[in-house]
C-alpha positions in Angstrom: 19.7 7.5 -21.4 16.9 8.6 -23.2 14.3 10.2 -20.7 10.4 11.0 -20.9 9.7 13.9 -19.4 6.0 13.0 -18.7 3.7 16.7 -18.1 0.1 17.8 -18.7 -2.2 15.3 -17.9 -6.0 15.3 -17.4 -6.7 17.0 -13.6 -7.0 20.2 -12.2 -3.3 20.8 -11.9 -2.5 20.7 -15.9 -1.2 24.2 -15.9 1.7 23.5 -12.9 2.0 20.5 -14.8 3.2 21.8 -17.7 5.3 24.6 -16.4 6.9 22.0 -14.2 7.6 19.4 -16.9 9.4 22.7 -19.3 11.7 23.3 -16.3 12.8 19.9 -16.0 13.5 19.5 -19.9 15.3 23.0 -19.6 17.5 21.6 -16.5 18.2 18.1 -17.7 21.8 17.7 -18.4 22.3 17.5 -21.9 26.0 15.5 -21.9 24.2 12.8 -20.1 20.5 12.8 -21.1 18.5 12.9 -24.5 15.2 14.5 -23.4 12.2 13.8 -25.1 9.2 15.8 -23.4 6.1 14.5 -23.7 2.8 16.1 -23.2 -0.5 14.2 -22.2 -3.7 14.8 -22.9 -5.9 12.0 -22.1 -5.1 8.3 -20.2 -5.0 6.7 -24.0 -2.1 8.3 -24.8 0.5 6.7 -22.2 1.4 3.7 -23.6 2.0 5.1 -27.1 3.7 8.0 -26.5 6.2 6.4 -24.0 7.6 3.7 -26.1 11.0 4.1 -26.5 12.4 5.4 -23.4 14.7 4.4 -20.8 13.3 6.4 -17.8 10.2 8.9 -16.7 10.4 11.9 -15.4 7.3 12.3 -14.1 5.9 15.8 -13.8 2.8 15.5 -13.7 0.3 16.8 -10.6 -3.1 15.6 -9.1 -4.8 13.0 -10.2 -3.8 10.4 -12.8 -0.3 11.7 -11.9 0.6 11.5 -8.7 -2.3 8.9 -7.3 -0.4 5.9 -8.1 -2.3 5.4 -11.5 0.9 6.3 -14.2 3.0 4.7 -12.0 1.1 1.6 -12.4 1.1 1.8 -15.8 4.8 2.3 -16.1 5.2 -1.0 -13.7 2.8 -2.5 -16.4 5.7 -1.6 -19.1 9.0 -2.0 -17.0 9.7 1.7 -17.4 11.7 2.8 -14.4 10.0 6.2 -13.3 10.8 9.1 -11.3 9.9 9.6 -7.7 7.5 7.1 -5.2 5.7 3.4 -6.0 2.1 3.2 -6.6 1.7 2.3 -2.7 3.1 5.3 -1.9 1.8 7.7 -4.5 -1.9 6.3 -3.9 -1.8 6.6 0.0 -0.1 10.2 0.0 -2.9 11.6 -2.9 -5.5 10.6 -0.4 -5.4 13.4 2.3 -7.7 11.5 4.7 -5.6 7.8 4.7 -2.5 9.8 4.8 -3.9 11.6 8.2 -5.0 8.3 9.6 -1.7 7.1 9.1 0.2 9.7 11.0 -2.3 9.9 13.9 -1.5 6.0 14.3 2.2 7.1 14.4 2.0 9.6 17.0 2.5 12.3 14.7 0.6 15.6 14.9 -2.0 16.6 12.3 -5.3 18.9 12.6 -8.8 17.0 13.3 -10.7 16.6 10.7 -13.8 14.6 8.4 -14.4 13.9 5.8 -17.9 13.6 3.4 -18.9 12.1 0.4 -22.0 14.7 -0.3 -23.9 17.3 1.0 -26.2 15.1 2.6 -23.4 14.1 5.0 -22.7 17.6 6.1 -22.8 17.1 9.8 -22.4 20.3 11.0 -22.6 19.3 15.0 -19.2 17.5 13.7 -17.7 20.5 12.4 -18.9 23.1 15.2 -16.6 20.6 17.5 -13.5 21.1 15.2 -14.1 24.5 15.7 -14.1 27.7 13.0 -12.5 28.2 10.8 -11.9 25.1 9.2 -10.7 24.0 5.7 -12.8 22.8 3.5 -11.1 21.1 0.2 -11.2 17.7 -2.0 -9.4 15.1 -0.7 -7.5 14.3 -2.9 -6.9 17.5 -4.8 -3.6 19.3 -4.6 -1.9 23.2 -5.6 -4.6 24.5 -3.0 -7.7 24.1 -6.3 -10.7 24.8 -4.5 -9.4 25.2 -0.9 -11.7 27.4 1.3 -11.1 28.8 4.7 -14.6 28.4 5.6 -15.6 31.2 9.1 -18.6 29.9 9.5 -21.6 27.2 9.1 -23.3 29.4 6.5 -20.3 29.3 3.9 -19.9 25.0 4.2 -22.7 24.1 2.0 -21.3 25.7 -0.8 -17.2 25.3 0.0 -18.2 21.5 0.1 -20.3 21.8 -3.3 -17.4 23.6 -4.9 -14.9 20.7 -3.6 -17.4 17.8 -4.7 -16.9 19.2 -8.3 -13.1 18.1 -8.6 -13.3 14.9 -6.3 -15.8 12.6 -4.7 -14.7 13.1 -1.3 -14.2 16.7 0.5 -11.8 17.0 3.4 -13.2 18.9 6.8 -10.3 20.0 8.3 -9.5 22.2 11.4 -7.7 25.3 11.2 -4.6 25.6 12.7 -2.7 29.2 13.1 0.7 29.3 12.5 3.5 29.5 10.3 3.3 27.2 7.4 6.8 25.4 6.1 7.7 22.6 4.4 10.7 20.2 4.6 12.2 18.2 1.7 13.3 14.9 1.9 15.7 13.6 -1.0 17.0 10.3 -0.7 15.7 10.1 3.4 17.7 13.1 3.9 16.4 16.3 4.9 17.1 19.4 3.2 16.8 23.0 4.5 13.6 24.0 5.9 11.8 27.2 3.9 9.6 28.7 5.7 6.0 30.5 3.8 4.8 33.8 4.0 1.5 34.6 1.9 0.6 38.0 1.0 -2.5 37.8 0.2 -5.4 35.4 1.2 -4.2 34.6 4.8 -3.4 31.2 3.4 -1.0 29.1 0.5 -3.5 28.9 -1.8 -2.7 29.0 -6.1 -2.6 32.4 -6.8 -0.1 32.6 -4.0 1.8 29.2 -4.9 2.0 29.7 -9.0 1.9 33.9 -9.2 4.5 36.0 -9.4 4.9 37.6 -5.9 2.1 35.9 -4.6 4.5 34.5 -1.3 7.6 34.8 0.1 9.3 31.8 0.3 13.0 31.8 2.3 15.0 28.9 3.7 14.8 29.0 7.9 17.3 28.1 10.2 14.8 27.5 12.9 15.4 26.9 16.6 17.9 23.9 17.0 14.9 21.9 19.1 12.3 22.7 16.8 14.3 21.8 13.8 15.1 18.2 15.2 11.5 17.9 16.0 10.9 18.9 11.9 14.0 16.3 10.6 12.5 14.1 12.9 8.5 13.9 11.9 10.2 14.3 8.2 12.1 10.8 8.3 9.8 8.8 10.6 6.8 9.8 7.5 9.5 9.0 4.9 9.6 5.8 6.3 6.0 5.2 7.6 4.8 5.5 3.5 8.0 4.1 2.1 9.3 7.1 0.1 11.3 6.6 -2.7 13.9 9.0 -3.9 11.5 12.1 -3.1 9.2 13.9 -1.2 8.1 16.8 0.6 6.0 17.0 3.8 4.4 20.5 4.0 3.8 21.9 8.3 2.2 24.5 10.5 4.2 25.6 13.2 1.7 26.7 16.3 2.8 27.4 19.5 6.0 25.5 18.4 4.7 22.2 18.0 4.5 20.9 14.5 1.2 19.9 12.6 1.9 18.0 9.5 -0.6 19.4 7.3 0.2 16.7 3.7 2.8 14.7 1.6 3.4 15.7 -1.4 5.0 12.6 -3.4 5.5 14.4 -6.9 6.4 18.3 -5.5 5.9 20.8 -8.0 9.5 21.9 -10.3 8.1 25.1 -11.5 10.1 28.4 -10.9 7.4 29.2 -7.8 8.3 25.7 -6.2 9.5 25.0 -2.5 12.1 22.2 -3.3 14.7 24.0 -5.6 14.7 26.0 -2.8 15.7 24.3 0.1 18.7 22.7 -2.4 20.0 25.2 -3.6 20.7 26.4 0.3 22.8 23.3 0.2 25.0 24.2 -2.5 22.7 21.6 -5.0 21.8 23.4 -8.3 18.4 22.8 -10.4 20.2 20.2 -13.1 22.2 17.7 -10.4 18.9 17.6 -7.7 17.0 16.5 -11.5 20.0 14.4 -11.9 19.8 12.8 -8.3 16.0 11.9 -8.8 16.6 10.0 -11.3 19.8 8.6 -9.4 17.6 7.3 -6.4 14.8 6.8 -8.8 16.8 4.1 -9.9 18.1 2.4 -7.1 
């Protein structure tokens, strides 16, 4: 099978991209696979440079990648494709839809608003969320221009600085707790790891992408609390009709989980969460690449 191992792209996330996408060419297996990675640069370049291939590995992050639009595109040319549907990849980019959906289902997730420019700003609004609060693009990923805004004097500019990578910015309460993330391969749920930032207070990119920037461990939390987690995990895996992957990132506070987002397209880099939480299963880098594609494919 000859696969495309799709990285790069056009949004904020490139760099993760990239370092993603050369793990997954390093991992493939070989005896099974011819690899061809491919690097994009611009939207033009899809069609071209995937002609050829059998199946998509797609690593790429943010938008163009993981909002449903390659998919789409790879629909277009009957390319089977790594990971979640367009459905799902659109509705899980967009923080705010994503949020609505889960509060509809009874499943716990901070307050928040959402504005489309400064001029919206309502800061009555956000004084009733209560500081801190978040302050991000909605549908922006790797933490890129996250703030943990204290207080109504820092919003104008946190909101400015999130209005320059997407057209909507994401108000969201703070919740304090400790932040983990379950990963769901195939509707089942892999070993919760559990984050620890050393830094900024939060996950944000230095802490996610630099070396030493988090500790990240597998958790055996406590055996009610971890059905609550495998529980919140499957319901959203079928709520947004996954497909062969996800991960559904938490705060534990007060021992009630807060699902905080889904990521559809998790990042493969040495830094990530997911080869993680398989490895504690006894699954190696190359067969969890190998079972993507697997359920990719089903």
């Amino acid at each position: 099978m000859k696969v495309g191992v799709i990285m790069g792209g056009i949004s904020s996330e490139r760099a993760v991209s990239l370092k993603s996408g050369e793990e997954v060419v390093k991992y493939l297996n070989r005896n099974k696979y011819e690899v061809i990675p491919i690097v994009i640069d611009s939207k033009k370049q899809v069609v071209e440079k995937v002609q050829g291939i059998d199946f998509a590995f797609i690593a790429l992050h943010g938008k163009f990648g993981e909002d449903g639009t390659i998919q789409g595109i790879l629909e277009a040319l009957e390319i089977p494709y790594s990971g979640c549907s367009v459905l799902t990849s659109a509705i899980c980019m967009n923080k705010g839809i994503t949020k609505s959906l889960l509060q509809n289902a009874n499943i716990n997730t901070a307050p928040w608003i959402t504005v489309k420019s400064v001029e919206e700003i309502d800061y009555e609004k956000i004084k009733s969320l209560g500081y801190p609060v978040f302050i991000k693009p909605n549908n922006g990923g790797s933490s890129v221009a996250t703030f943990c805004v204290k207080d109504e004097g820092e919003v104008e500019k946190a909101v400015k600085e999130g209005l320059k990578y997407d057209t909507e910015v994401m108000i969201e309460k703070y919740i304090k707790g400790e932040e983990i993330t379950s990963f769901i391969l195939n509707g089942e749920v892999f070993p919760t790891v559990m984050i620890e930032t050393k830094s900024s207070g939060f996950f944000d990119y230095t802490a996610k992408y630099d070396d030493n920037g988090a500790e990240e461990n597998v958790v055996y939390l406590k055996e009610q609390l971890q059905s609550q987690v495998a529980e919140i995990s499957k319901k959203i895996w079928d709520l947004l009709y996954c497909r062969s992957y996800s991960r559904v990132d938490m705060i534990i506070s007060n021992g009630i989980p807060y699902v905080l987002e889904v990521n559809t397209l998790p990042g493969l880099t040495p830094h990530s969460l997911i080869p993680k939480s398989a490895k504690a299963k006894g699954m190696e880098f190359s067969e969890l690449l190998d079972k993507i594609i697997k359920y990719s494919l089903v």
